[in-house]
C-alpha positions, 0 to 999 in steps of 0.5 A, a space after each residue: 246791364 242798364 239800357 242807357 237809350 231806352 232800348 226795350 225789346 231790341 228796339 227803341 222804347 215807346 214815347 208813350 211810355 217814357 213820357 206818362 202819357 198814352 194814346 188810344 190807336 184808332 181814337 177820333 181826332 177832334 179839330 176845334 176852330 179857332 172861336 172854340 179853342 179861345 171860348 175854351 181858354 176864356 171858359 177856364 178863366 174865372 176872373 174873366 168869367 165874374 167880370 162878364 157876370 158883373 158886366 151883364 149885371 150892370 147892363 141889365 140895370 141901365 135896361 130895367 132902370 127905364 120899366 121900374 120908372 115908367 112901367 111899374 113905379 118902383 123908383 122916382 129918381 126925382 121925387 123930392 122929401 123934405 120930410 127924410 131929412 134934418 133941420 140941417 138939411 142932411 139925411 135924417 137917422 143912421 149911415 145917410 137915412 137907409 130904411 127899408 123903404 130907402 135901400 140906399 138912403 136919401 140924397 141930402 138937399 133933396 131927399 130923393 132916393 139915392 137907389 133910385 138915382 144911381 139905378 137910373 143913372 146907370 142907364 144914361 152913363 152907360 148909354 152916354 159911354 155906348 154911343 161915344 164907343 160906338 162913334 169912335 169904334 166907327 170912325 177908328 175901324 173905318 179910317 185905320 181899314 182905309 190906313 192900312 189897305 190904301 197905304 202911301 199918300 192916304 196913309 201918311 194924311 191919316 197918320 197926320 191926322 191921327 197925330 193932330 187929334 192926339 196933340 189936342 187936349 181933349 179936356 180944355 176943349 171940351 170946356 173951351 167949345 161947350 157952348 158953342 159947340 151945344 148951340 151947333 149941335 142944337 142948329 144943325 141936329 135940330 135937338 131940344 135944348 137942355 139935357 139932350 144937347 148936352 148928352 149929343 154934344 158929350 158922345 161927339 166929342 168923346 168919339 171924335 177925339 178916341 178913335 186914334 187908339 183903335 184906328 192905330 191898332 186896326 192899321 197895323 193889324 191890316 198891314 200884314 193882313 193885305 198881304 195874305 193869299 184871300 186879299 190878293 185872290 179878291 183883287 185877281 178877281 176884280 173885287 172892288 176897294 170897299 169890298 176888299 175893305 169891308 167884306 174881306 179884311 173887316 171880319 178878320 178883325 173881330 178879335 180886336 175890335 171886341 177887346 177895344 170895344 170893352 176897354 174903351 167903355 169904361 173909360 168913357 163911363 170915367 170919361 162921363 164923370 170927369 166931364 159931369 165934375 167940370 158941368 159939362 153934359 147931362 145936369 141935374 135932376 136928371 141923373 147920370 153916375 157921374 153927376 151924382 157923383 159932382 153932387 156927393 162931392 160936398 157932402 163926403 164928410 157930412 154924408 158919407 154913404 152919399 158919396 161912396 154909392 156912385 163911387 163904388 158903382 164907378 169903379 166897378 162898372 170900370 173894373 167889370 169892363 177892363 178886366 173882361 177886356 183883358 181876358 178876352 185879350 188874353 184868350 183871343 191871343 194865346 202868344 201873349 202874356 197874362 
């Protein structure tokens, strides 16, 4: 007669057995942190893995942009040849003037180099977006830390002023304030006028109008973290407020902070563009992705090439980042749903 419960041998069977796996008795038990079980799931994600290699691809251009300049002469993104371009002004032969000496053709109206502009253009669009992450990061960890710890009356002003920020529109002020706000930045940081004000007066205002989202997400993370055993074991102690702050509540917010940041730089890099499209921030000659983007607009039709070079690498600088932004969300939170 059949074992209906699996009886083996007068007793029950082994659940090694009924379930295919097996178990060698005496083995080493190997315990893995929490870091390396959530490099072990971001290792095993192969689209987050090609959005890193992207990432340190483009990082590596904004670097090298400056040396192939200065050091070694490889591109001149100012360097002007009438001789590339046709009575018309346009770039002269085949898909926007490529050659071998002009990888990428020729900007049309100028004829400089268009590798040689979207290269070094990289370099300001990613050190524009950088320090606006930067400011904002500071401002949203600093305050959403105070928030959520403090609580009470310095919560509630905190919120209030997160919920001020978030009713301005961000874009009308930008434009509306532009030049008084390059003429304080100029007074009171003492900064040439020109390209470097503009770059200075661009990354205050991006940070200063983008820290709510990480300030609203460190809050909520802080309050259930001042609960735990450590914070209450640091104030038994005597520890001071920016101790307990900073010392013992920030660097349990690492995972966050990490997926904020990489979401949050390209959006500043689309943020950049926009601005460049509306002449607010860094104006030609000098290049930054989003202005030659403003030039190429007039030439789509005429000059195609032009126009999808900064096209295509804005848009995969912005894929690059958001993806690996969501697999590192998605490894430092294995509860959540991909």
């Amino acid at each position: 007669m059949s074992n209906p419960i699996g009886l083996q041998d007068g007793g029950l069977a082994d659940p090694a057995s009924t379930s295919g796996a097996s178990e060698e008795p005496g083995g080493p038990v190997i315990s893995k942190s929490p870091t390396q079980l959530a490099m072990g799931r971001l290792l095993k994600d192969k689209l987050t893995m090609i959005s890193a290699a992207f990432v340190v691809f483009f990082v590596l251009l904004a670097l090298t942009a400056p040396l192939a300049y200065h050091v070694f002469g490889w591109i001149d993104p100012l360097k002007s040849d009438q001789d590339l371009l046709n009575d018309f002004s346009l770039p002269a032969g085949k898909w926007g003037g490529i050659s071998s000496d002009h990888w990428l053709g020729v900007e049309p109206g100028a004829g400089r180099d268009t590798l040689a502009r979207v290269w070094y253009g990289t370099t300001f669009s990613l050190l524009i977006a950088l320090s606006a992450t930067i400011v904002a990061m500071v401002l949203g960890v600093v305050l959403g830390i105070v928030s959520g710890a403090a609580g009470g009356w310095v919560d509630a002003i905190i919120g209030r002023i997160i919920d001020l920020t978030l009713a301005f529109p961000q874009t009308l002020m930008l434009l509306a304030l532009a030049s008084t706000g390059m003429i304080m930045v100029r007074n009171y940081l003492h900064t040439p006028a020109g390209n470097v004000t503009a770059a200075v007066y661009v990354v205050i205002v991006l940070g200063a109008f983008g820290w709510t989202s990480i300030a609203r997400i460190v809050r909520g993370q802080v309050l259930s973290m001042r609960e735990f055993e450590f914070v209450h074991a640091a104030q038994m102690m005597g520890a001071s407020k920016v101790r307990i702050y900073f010392r013992e509540i920030l660097p349990n917010l690492w995972a966050p902070i990490l997926v904020t940041f990489t979401l949050m730089m390209p959006a500043f890099v689309s943020a950049e563009a926009a601005l460049a499209y509306l002449n607010v921030g860094i104006g030609a000659p000098t290049p930054t992705l989003g202005n030659v983007l403003s030039d190429s607009i007039s030439f789509a039709d005429t000059a195609p090439v032009y126009f999808f070079v900064p096209a295509c690498m804005i848009a995969a600088i912005v894929i690059s980042f958001n993806l690996l932004g969501d697999g590192l969300r998605d490894a430092l939170d294995p509860k959540g749903n991909r």
